[in-house]
GUNU-440704 format. One record per atom (N, C-alpha, C, CB): x negated, y, z negated; residue in one letter. Coordinates in steps of 0.001 Angstrom, whole numbers, plus 500000, padded with zeros to 6 digits. Each point is the difference from the previous one (the first is absolute). Last residue first. Glycine has a CB too. Layout:
<sites>
XYZA...
</sites>
This chain:
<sites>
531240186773596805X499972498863498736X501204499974499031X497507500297499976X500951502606503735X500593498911500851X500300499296498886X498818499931502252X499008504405497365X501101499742499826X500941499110500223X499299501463499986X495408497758497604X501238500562501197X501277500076499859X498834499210501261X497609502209494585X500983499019500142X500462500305501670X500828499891497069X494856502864501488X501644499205500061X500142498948500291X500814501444500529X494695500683497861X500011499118500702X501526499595500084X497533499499499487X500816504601498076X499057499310500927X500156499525501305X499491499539498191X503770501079498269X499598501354500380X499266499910501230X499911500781497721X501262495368499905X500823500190500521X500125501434500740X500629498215498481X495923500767498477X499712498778500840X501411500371501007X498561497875497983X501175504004497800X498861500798500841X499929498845501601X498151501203497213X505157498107499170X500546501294500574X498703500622501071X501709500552497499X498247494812500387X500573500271501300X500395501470500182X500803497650500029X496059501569496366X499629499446501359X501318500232501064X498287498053498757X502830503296496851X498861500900500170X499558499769501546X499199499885497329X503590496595500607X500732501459500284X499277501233500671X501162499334497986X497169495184502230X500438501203498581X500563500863500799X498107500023498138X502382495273503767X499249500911500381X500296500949499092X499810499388502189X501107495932500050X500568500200498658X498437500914499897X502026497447498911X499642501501506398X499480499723498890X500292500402498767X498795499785501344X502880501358502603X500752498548500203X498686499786498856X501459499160503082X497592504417499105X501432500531499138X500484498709499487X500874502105501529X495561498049501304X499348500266498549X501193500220499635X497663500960500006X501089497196504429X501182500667499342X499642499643498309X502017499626502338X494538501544502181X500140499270498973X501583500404498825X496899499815500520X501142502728502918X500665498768500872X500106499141498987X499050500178502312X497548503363496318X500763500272501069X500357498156500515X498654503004500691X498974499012495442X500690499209499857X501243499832501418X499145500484497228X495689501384500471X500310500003500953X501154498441500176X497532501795500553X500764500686494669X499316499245501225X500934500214501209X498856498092498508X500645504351497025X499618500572501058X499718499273500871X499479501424499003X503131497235497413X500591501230500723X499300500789501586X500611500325497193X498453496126498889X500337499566501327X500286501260500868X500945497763499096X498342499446495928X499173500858500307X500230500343501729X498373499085497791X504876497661498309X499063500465500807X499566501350500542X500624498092500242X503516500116497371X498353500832499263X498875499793501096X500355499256497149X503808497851504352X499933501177498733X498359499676499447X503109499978498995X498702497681504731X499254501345500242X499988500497499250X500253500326501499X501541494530499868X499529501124499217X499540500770499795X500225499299499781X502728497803504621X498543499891498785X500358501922499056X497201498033502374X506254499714500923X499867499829498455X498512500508499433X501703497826500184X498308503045504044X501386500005500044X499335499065498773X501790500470502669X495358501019501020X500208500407498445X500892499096498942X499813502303501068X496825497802504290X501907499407499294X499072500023498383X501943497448502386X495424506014501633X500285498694498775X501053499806499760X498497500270498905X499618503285504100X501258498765500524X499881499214499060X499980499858502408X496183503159496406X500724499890501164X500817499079500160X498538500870500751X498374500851495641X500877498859499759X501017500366501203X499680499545497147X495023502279501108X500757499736500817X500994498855499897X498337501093500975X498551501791495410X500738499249500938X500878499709501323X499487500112498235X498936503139497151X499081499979501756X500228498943500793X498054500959499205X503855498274495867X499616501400500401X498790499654501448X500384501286496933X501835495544499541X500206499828501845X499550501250500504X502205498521500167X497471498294494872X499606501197500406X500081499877501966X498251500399497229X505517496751498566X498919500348500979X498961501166500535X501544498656500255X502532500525496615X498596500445499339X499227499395500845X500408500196497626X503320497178503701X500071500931499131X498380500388499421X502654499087499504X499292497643503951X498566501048500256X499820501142499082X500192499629502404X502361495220499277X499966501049498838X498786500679500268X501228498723498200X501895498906505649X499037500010499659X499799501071498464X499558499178502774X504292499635500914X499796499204498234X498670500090499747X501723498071500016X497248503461504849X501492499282499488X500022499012498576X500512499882502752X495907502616500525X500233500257498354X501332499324499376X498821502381500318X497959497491504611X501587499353499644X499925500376498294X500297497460502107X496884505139502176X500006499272498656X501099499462499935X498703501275498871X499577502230504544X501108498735500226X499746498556498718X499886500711503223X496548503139496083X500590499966500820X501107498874501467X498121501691498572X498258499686497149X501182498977499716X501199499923501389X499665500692497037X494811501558500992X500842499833501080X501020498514499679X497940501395501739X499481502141494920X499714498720500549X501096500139500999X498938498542497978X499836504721498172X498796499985501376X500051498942501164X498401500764498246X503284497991496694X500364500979500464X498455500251501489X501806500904497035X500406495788499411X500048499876501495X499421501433500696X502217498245499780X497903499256495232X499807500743500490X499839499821501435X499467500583497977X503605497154497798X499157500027500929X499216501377500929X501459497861499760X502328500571496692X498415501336499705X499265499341500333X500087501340498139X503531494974503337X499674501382498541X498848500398499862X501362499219498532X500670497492504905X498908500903500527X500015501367498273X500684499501503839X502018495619498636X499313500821498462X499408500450500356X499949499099498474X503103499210505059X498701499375499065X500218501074498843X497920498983501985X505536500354502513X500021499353497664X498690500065499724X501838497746499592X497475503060505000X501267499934499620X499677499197498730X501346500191502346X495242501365501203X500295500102497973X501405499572499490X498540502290499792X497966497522505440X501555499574499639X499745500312498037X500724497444502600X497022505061501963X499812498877499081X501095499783499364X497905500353499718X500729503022503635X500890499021500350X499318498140498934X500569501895503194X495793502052496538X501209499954500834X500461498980500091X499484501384501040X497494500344496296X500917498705499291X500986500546500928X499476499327497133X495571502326501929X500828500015501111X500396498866499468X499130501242502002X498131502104494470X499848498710501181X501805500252500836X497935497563498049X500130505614497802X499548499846501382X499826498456500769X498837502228499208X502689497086496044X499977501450500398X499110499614501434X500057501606497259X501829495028499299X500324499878501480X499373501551500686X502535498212499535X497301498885495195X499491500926501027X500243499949500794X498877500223499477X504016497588496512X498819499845500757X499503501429500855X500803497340500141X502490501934496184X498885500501500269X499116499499500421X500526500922498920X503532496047501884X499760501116499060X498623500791499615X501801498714499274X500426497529504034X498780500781500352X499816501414499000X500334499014502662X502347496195498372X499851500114499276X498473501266499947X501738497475499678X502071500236504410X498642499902498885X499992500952498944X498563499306501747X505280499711501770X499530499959498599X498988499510499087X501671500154500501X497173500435504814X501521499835499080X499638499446498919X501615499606501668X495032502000501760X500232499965498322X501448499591499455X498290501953499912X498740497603504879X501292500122499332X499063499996498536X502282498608501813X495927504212502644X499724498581499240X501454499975499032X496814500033499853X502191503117504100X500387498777500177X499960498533498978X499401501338502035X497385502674498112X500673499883500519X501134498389500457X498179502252500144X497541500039497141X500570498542499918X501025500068500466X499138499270498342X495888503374500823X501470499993500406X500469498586500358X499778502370500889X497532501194495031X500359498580500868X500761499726501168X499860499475498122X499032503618498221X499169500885501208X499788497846500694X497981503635498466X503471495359497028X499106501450500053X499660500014501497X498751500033497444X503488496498499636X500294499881501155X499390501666500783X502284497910499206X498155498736496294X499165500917500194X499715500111501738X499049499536497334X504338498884497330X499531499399501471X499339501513500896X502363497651500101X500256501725495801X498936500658499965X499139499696501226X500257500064497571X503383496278501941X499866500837498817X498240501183500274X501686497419498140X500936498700504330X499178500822500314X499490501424499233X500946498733501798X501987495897499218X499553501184499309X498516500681499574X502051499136499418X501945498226504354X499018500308499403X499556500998498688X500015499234502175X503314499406501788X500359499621498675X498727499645499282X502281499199500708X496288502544503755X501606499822499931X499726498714498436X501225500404503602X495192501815499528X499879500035498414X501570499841499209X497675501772500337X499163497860504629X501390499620499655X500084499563497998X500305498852503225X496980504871501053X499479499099498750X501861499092500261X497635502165497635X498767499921506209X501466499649499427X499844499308498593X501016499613502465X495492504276499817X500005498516499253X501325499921499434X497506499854499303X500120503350504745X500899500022499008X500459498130499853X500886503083500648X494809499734501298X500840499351500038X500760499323499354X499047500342501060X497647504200500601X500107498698499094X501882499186500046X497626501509498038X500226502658503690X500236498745500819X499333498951499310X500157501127502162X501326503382496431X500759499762501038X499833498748500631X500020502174500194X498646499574494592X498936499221501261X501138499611501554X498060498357497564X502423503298497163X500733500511501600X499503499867500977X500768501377499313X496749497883496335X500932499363500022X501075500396500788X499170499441498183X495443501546501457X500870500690500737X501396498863499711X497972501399502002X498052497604495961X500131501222500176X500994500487500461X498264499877500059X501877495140498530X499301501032500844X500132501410499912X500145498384501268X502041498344496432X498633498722500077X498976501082500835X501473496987500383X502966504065498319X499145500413498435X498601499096500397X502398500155497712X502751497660503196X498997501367500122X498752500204499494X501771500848499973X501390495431499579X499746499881501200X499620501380500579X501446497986500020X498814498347495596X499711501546500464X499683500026500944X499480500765498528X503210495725497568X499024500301501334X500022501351500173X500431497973501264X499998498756494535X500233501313500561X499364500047501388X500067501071497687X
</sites>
């Protein structure tokens, strides 16, 4: 298990310096990524089922196809993420940021999400409950260019 939070008081340390991980076809089961930042690191289809990701920075990191089940992300920055074929069913995403992320096949049912921040991200191109896209499409439209 690694832990790349949780070593200091303050885990939003503006000038601390973000650790590329490359955790691609890995498994990471419960894995412990707490108030981390790892911008830019790949996870392709890793294997990251309840692991911890809450408050850290996972700008412009790559998840395509991983596993992320009743994972908790929430408080965390995902901003220009690749989620593509990624499973995130019964994920927790509440307080998030998921700016310009590629969606498009991954899994959103039952997840926890409504109140994250989904601007530019095409969440319509994901497999999403009924309940989520009527609040998420209210929110955050579909463009009319699409």
């Amino acid at each position: 298990m690694v832990m790349s939070g949780g070593g200091s008081t303050d885990a939003s340390d503006p000038d601390e310096e973000p650790v590329v991980l490359d955790w691609s076809y890995q498994n990471h089961t419960e894995g412990l990524l707490r108030g981390g930042k790892h911008c830019g690191s790949n996870f392709k289809r890793a294997i990251l089922d309840n692991a911890d990701l809450t408050e850290g920075d996972f700008s412009e990191c790559d998840f395509s196809k991983a596993s992320m089940v009743g994972a908790d992300l929430m408080k965390s920055a995902f901003d220009g993420a690749d989620f593509r074929n990624a499973d995130l069913r019964k994920a927790r995403l509440n307080l998030s940021n998921f700016r310009n992320c590629k969606m498009k096949g991954a899994d959103l049912r039952g997840i926890r999400g409504r109140y994250a921040i989904w601007q530019g991200s095409d969440w319509w191109n994901a497999k999403v409950n009924e309940d989520l896209e009527k609040v998420l499409a209210k929110k955050w439209p579909r463009p009319k260019d699409d």
